[in-house]
C-alpha beads as a LAMMPS data file, in Angstrom:
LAMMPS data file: protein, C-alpha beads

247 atoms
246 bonds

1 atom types
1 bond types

-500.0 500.0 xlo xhi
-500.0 500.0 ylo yhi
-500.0 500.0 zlo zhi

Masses

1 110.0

Atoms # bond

1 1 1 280.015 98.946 -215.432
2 1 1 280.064 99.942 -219.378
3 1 1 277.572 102.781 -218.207
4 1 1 280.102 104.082 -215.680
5 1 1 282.922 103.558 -218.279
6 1 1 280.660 105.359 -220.791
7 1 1 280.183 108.661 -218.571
8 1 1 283.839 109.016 -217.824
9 1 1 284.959 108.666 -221.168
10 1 1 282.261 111.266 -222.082
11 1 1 282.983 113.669 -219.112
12 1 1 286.973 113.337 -220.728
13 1 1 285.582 113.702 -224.220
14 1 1 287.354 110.501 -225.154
15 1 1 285.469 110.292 -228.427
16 1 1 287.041 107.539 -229.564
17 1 1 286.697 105.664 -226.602
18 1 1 282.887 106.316 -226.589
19 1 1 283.030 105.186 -230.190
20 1 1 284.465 101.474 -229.244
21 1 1 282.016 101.469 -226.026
22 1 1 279.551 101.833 -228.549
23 1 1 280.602 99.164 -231.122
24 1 1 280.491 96.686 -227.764
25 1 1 277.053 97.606 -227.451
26 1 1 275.999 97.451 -231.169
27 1 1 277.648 94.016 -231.105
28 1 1 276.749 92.779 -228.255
29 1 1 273.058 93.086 -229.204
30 1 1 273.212 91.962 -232.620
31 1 1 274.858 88.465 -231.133
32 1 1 272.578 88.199 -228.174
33 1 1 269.701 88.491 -231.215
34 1 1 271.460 86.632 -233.272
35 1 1 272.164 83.456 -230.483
36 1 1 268.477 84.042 -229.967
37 1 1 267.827 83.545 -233.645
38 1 1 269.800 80.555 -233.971
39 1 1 268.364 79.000 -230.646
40 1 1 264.572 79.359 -232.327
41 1 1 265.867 78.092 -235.736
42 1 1 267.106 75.141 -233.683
43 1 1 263.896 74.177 -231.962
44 1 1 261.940 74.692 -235.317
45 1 1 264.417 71.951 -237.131
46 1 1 263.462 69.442 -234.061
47 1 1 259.912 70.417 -234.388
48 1 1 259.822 70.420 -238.202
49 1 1 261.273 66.761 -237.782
50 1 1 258.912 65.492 -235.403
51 1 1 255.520 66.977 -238.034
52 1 1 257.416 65.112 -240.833
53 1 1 257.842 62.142 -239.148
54 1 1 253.635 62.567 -237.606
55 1 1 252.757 63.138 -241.465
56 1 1 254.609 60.246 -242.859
57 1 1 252.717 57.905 -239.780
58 1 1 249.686 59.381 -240.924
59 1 1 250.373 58.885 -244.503
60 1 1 251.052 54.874 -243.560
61 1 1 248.207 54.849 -241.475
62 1 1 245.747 56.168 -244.255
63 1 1 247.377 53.530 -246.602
64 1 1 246.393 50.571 -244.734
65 1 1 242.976 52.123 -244.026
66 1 1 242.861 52.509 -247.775
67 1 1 243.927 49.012 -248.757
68 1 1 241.116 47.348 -247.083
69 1 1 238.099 49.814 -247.927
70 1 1 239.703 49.802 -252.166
71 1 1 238.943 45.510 -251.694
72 1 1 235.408 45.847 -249.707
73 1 1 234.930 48.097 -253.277
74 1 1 236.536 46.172 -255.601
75 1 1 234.682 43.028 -253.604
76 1 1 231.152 44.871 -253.642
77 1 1 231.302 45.673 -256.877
78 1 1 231.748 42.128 -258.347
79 1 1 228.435 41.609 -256.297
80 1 1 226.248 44.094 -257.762
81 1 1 227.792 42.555 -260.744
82 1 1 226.733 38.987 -259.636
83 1 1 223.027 40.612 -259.088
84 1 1 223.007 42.138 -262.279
85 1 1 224.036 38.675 -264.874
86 1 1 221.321 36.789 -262.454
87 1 1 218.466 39.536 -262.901
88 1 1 219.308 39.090 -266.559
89 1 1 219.335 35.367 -266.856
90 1 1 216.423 35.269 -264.415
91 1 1 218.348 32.143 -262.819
92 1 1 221.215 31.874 -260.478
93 1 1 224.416 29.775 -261.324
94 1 1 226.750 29.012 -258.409
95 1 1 226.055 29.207 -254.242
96 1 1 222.455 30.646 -253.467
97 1 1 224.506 31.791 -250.229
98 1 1 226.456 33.376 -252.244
99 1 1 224.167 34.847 -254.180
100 1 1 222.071 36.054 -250.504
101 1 1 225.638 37.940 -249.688
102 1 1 225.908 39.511 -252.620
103 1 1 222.321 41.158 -252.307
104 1 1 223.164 42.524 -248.711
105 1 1 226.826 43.270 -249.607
106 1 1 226.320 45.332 -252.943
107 1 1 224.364 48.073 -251.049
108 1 1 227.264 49.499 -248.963
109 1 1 229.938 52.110 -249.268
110 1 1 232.723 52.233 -246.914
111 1 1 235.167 55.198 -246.388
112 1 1 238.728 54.945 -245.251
113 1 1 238.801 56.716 -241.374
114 1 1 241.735 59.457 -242.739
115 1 1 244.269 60.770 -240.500
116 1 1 244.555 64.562 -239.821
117 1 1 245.556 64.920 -236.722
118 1 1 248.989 66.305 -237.963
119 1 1 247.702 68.512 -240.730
120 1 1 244.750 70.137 -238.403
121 1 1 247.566 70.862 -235.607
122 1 1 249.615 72.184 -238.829
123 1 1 246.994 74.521 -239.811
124 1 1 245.468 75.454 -236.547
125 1 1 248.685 76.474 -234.919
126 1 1 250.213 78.387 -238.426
127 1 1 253.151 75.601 -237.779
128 1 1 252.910 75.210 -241.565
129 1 1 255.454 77.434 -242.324
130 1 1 258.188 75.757 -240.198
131 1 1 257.899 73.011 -243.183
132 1 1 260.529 73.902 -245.514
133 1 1 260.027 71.711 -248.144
134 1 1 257.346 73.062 -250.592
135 1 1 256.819 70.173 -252.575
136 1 1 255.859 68.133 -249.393
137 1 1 253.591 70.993 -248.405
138 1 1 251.945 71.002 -252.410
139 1 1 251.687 67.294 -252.421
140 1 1 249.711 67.336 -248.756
141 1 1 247.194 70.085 -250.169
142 1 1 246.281 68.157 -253.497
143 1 1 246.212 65.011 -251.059
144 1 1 243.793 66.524 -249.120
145 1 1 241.738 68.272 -252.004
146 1 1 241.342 64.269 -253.510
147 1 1 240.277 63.493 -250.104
148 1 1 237.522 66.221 -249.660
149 1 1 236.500 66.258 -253.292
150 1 1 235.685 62.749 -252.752
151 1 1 233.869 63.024 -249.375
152 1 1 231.365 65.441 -250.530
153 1 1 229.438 62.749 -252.275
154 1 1 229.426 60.320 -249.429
155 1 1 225.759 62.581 -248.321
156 1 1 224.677 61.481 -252.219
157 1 1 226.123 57.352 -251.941
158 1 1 224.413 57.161 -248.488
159 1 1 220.818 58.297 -249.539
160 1 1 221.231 55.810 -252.359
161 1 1 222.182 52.933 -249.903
162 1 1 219.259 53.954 -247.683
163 1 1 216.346 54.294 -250.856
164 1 1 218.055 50.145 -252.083
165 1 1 218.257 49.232 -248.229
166 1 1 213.847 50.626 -248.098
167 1 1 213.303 49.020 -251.575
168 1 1 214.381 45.710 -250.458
169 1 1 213.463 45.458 -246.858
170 1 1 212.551 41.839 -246.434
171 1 1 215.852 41.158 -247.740
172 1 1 218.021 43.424 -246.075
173 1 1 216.412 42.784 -242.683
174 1 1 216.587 38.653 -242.777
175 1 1 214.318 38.771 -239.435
176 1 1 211.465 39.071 -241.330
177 1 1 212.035 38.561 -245.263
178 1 1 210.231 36.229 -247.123
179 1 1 212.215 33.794 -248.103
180 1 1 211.715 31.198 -245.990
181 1 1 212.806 30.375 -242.229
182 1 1 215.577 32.625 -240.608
183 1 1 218.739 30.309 -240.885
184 1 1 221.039 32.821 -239.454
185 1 1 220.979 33.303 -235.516
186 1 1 223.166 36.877 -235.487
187 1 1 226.218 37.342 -233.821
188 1 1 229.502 37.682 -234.974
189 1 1 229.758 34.666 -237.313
190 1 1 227.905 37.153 -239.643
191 1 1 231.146 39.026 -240.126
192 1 1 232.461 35.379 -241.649
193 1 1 229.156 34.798 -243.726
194 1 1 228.335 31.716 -241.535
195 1 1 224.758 31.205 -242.525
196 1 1 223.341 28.985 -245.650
197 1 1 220.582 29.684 -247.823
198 1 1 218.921 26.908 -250.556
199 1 1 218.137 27.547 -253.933
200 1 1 214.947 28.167 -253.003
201 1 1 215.147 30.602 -250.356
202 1 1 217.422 32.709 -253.243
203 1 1 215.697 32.244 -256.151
204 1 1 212.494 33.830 -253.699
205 1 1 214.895 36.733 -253.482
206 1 1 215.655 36.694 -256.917
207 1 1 212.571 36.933 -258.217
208 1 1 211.317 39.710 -255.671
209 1 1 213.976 41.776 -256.901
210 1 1 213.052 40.986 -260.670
211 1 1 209.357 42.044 -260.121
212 1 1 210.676 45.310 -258.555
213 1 1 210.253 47.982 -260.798
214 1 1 213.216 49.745 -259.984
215 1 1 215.306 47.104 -258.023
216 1 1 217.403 46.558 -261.635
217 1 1 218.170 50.339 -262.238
218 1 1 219.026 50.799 -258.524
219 1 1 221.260 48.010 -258.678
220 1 1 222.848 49.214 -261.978
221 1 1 223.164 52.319 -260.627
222 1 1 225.059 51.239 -257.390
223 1 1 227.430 49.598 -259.362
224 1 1 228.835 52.093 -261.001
225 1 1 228.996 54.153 -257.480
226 1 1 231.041 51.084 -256.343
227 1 1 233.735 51.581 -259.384
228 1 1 233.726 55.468 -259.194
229 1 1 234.102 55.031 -255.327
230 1 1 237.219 52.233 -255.983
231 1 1 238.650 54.572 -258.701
232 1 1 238.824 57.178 -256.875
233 1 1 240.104 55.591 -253.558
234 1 1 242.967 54.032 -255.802
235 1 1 243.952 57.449 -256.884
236 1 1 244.415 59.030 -253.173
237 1 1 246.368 55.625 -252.359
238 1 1 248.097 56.638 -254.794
239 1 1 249.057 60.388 -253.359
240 1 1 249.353 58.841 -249.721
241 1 1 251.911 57.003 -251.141
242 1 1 254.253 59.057 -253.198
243 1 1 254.031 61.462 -249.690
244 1 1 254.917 58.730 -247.765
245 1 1 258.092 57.698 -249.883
246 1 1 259.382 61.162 -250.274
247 1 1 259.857 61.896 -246.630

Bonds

1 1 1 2
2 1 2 3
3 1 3 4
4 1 4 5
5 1 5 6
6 1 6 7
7 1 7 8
8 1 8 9
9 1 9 10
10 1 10 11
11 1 11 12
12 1 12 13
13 1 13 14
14 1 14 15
15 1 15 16
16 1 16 17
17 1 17 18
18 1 18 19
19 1 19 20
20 1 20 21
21 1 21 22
22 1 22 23
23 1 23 24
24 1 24 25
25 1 25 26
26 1 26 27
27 1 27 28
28 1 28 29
29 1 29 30
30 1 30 31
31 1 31 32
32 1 32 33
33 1 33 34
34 1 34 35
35 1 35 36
36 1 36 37
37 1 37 38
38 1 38 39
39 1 39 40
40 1 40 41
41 1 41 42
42 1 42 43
43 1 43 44
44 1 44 45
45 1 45 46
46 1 46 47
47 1 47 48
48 1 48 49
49 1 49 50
50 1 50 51
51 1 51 52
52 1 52 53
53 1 53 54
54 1 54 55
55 1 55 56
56 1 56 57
57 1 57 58
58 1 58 59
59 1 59 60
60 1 60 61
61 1 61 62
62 1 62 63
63 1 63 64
64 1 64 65
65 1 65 66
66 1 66 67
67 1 67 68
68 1 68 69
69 1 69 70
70 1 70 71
71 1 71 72
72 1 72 73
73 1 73 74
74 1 74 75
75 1 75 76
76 1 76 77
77 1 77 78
78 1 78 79
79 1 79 80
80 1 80 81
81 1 81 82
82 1 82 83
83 1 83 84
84 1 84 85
85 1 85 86
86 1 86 87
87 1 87 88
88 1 88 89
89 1 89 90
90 1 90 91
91 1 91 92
92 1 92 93
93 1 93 94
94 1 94 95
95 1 95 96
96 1 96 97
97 1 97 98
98 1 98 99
99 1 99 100
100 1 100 101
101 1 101 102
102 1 102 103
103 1 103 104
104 1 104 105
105 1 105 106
106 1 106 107
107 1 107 108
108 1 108 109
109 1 109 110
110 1 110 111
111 1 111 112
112 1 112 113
113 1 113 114
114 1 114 115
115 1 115 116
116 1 116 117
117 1 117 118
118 1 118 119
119 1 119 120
120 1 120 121
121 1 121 122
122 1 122 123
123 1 123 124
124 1 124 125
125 1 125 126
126 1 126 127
127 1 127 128
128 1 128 129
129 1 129 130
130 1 130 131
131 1 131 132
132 1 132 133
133 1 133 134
134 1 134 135
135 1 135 136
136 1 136 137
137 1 137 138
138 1 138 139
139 1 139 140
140 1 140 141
141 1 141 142
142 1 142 143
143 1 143 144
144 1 144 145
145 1 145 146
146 1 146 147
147 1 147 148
148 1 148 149
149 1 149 150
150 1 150 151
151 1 151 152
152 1 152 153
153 1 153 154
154 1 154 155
155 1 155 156
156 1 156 157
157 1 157 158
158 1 158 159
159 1 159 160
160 1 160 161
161 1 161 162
162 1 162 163
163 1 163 164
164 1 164 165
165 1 165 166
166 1 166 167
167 1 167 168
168 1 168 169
169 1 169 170
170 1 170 171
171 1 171 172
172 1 172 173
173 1 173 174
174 1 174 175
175 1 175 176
176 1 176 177
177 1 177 178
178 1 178 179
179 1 179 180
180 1 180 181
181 1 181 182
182 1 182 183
183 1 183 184
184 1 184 185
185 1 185 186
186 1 186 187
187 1 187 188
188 1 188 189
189 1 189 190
190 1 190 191
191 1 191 192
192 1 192 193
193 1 193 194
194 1 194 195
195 1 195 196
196 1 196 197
197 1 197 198
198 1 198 199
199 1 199 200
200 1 200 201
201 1 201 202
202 1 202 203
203 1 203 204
204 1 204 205
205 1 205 206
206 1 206 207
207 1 207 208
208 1 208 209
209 1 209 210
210 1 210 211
211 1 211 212
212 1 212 213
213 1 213 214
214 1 214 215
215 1 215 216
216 1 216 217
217 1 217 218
218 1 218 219
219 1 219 220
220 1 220 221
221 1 221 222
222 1 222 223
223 1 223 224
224 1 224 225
225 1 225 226
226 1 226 227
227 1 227 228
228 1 228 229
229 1 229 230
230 1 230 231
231 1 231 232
232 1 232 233
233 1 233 234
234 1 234 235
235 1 235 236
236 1 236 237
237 1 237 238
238 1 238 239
239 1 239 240
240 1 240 241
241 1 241 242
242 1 242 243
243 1 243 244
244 1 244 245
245 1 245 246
246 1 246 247
């Protein structure tokens, strides 16, 4: 119909008429854009929403993941620590159970299982943009730097575990050490430490580790991986949670 009108106004030479037909089709694009504009803003702010609200579960998520592997540290560490006063008093004060757990639980390094489900699909599907707020989207990059920076020496922590898990293998595999008979069955009461060693069967352990020639420096050595590995995993609780109370 605005074609038709359009060719008889021309045919008359009605410029002015032509003019305002024109306007009404200037206009009528720019607001059909412009709805369409609006309309894609609108399902970006629901979308945007919905990431924040995936990051900040992810963020929460990562925290409780990261409470629990910052005490196995902080708990692992005071073991090699245990290991190390008893290697240098040649004697062992306190629970020879105790003392058996400590061996075995000194020797391992536990990561958090992070969260990036949100951040991959943020990345993957250039979705990072619709994010507005570039302090959230600068706080999630260093969060994630702390977190990679820290997991490329998980190759170096695991070789060490493995070379202190071959060093001592009659005490790490309690089916055949030396200590004396097997008092522990296996199961899942090893999760709550129910088995019991003597004084004897630990001081036998003790003093295997004390002839080793490089049991002590090993031991020494995967201390201090337990307090860098806690230090660090206290500062990216940290991050995770500053994220999580800004959104």
């Amino acid at each position: 119909m605005l074609l038709r009108r359009f060719l008889i106004h021309f045919e008359s030479q009605n410029w002015a008429a032509i003019f305002v037909d024109f306007l009404i089709v200037v206009v009528g694009i720019f607001v059909g854009l412009q709805a369409n504009q609006w309309n894609q803003e609108r399902k970006e702010r629901v979308l945007e929403s919905q990431y924040v609200l995936s990051i900040k579960r992810d963020m929460q998520a990562d925290i409780a993941d990261l409470d629990r592997t910052i005490e196995l540290a902080r708990e692992r560490a005071q073991s090699g620590r245990l290991l190390i006063t008893s290697m240098n008093e040649n004697h062992i004060d306190g629970d020879p159970t105790e003392f058996v757990w400590a061996v075995y639980n000194s020797l391992f390094l536990n990561y958090p299982s992070y969260t990036r489900t949100t951040v991959d699909e943020l990345s993957s599907t250039g979705n990072l943009r619709i994010i507005r707020n570039e302090s959230l989207k600068s706080s999630l990059a260093e969060y994630y730097a702390m977190v990679y920076r820290h997991e490329q020496f998980t190759p170096n922590w695991r070789n060490m575990q493995i070379t202190l898990e071959h060093t001592f293998p009659a005490i790490m595999d309690f089916a055949t050490r030396e200590a004396g008979q097997l008092k522990y069955a296996g199961g899942p009461e090893w999760i709550s430490k129910e088995f019991d060693f003597d004084q004897d069967d630990a001081e036998a352990i003790l003093k295997s580790i004390v002839e080793h020639p490089f049991a002590k420096g090993q031991i020494e050595n995967m201390v201090r991986i337990q307090d860098s590995h806690y230090m660090n995993l206290v500062g990216i609780r940290k991050q995770a949670i500053q994220i999580d109370r800004s959104l």
